[in-house]
C-alpha positions in Angstrom: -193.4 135.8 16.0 -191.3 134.4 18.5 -188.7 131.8 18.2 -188.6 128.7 20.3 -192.5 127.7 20.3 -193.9 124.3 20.0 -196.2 125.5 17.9 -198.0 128.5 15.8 -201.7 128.2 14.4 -201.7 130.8 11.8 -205.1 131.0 9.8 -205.1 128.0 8.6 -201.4 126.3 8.5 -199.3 124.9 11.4 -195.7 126.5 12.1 -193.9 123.1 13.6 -191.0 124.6 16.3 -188.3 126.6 14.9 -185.3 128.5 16.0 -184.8 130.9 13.0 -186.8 132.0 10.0 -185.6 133.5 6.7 -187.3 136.3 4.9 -186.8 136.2 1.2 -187.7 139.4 -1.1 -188.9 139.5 -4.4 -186.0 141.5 -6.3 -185.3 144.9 -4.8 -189.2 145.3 -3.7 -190.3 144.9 0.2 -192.7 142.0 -0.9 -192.1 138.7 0.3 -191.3 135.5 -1.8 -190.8 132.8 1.0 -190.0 132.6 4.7 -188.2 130.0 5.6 -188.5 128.7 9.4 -185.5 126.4 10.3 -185.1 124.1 13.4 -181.4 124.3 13.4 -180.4 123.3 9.8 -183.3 121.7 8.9 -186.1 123.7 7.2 -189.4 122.7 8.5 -191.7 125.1 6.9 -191.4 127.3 4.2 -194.5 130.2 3.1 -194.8 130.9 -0.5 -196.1 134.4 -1.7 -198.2 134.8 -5.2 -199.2 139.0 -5.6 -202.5 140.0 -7.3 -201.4 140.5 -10.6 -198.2 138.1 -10.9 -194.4 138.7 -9.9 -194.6 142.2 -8.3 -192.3 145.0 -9.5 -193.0 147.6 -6.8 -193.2 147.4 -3.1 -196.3 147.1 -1.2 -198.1 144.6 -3.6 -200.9 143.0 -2.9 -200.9 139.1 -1.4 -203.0 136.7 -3.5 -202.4 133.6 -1.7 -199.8 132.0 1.2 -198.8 128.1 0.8 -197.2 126.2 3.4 -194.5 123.7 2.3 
């Protein structure tokens, strides 16, 4: 994705304009726990991660589900 958009229709949820985003790892695996997407400072979205199975302890997990906060 590309920084400085109005907006971004994803499948469902609505990325409001950002100028960074911030990709947080569950423990040492290449799964994703959030991404944060910041407008300056100020967080305006944030995606959640849940893994088939629960917390994931090796990389490549499968994705249950994606929330947007």
């Amino acid at each position: 994705m590309h920084p400085n958009v109005s907006v971004r229709n994803v499948a469902g949820f609505n990325i409001p304009q950002y100028t960074s985003c911030e990709l947080n790892y569950v423990g040492a695996t290449n799964n994703l726990d959030t991404v944060v997407f910041k407008e300056g400072t100020q967080t305006v979205a944030t995606l959640t991660f849940t893994y088939v199975g629960g917390t994931p302890a090796a990389d490549d997990a499968n994705i249950a589900t994606v929330t947007r906060s």
